[in-house]
N, C-alpha and C positions, 0 to 999 in steps of 0.2 A: 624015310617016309615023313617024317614031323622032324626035319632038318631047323626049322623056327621054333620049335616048340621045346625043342632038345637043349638051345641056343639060351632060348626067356629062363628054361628050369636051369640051367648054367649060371645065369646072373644071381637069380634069385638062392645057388645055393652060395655064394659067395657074401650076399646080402644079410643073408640071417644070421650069423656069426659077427659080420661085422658090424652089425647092429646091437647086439651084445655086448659084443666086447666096446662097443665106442660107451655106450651106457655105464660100463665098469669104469671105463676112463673118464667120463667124465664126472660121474660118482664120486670117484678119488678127487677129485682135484676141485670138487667143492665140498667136502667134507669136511675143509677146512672155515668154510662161511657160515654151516648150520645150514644150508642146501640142500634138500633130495632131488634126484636128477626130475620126480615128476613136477615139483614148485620151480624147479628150473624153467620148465617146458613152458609153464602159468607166466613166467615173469615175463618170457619174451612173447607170448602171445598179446600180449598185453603192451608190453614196450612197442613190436611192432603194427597192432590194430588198435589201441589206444581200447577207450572202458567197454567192459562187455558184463555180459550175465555168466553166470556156470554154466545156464545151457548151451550158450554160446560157445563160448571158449570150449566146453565138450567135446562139443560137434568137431571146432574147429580141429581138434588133436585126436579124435576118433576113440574115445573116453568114457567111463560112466561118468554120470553127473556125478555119484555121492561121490567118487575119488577126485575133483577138479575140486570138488566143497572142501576136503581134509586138505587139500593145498591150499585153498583159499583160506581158510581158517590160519592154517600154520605161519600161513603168509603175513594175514593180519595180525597175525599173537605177535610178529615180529617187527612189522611197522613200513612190512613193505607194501603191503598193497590197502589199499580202503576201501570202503562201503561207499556208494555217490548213490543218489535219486536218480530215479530213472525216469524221463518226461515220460516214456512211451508205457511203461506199464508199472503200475504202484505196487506192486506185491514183488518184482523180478527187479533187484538195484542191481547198478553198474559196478562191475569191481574195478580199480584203475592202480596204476603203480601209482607208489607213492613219491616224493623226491627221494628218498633214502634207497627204497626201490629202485629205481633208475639208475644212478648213481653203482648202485652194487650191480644191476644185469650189463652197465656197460661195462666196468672191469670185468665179470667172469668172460664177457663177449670176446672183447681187446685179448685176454690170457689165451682162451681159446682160436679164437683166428692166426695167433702168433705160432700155437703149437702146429696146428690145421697147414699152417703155410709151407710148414717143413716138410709135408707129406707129398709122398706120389711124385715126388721131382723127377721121376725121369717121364711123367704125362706133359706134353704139352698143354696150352691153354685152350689150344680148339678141341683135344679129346677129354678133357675136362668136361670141355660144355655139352657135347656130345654124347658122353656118360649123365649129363645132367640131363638131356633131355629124355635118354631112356630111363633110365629110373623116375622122370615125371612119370611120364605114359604108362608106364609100368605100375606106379602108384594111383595113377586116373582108374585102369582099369581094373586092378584089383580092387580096388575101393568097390567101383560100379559092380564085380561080383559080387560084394558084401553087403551093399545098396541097392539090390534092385530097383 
């Protein structure tokens, strides 16, 4: 009767596990930098959108503000990211990686895609992309339930 609906809850229980568990893993393997997997999340939002606000970056990761700020803080206790002026509004500054920052998100990146490459070898690259685009859509519209 709900032959698609059976199929989404299918995905979705395979998804929640390995969401976990990739978090453990990647946990471990910056434990070694002084890293929490959530300042991880901060460093590349930022490597890849350049300077934002907390609110910003919040949204972006679907987050409270005050835990983007305890990254933010941690971050800057450590020299990765900085405080910049913000043209558009004087009380909300930009947070921005810093060079050291940078520097460090690209090697956890590099270590990571290395391990990431070795995975799933028996997928080709088109059900690869395939899987990518359901878990977008997937992600679109659950968001949009939580979003109204």
């Amino acid at each position: 009767m709900f032959e698609r609906g059976t199929t989404v809850y299918e995905i979705l229980r395979h998804v929640r596990p390995l969401v976990l568990n990739s978090a453990r893993v990647v946990e471990a393997s910056l434990r070694a930098n002084g890293v929490s997997v959530g300042m991880r999340a901060v460093l590349e939002v930022l490597a890849e959108h350049g300077p934002m606000t907390v609110p910003d970056i919040a949204d972006r990761l679907d987050l409270a503000r005050q835990g983007i700020q305890r990254h933010v803080n941690d971050l800057a206790a450590l020299g990765w990211v900085e405080s910049r002026v913000n043209p558009a509004h004087r009380r909300s500054v930009l947070i921005a990686v810093t060079p050291a920052g940078s520097e460090l998100f690209t090697r956890i990146r590099s270590d990571e895609l290395s391990r990431l490459d070795r995975m799933a070898t028996e997928c080709t690259a088109d059900e690869l992309a395939a899987a990518l685009r359901v878990l977008a859509a997937l992600s679109r519209d659950v968001r949009a339930e939580v979003r109204p």
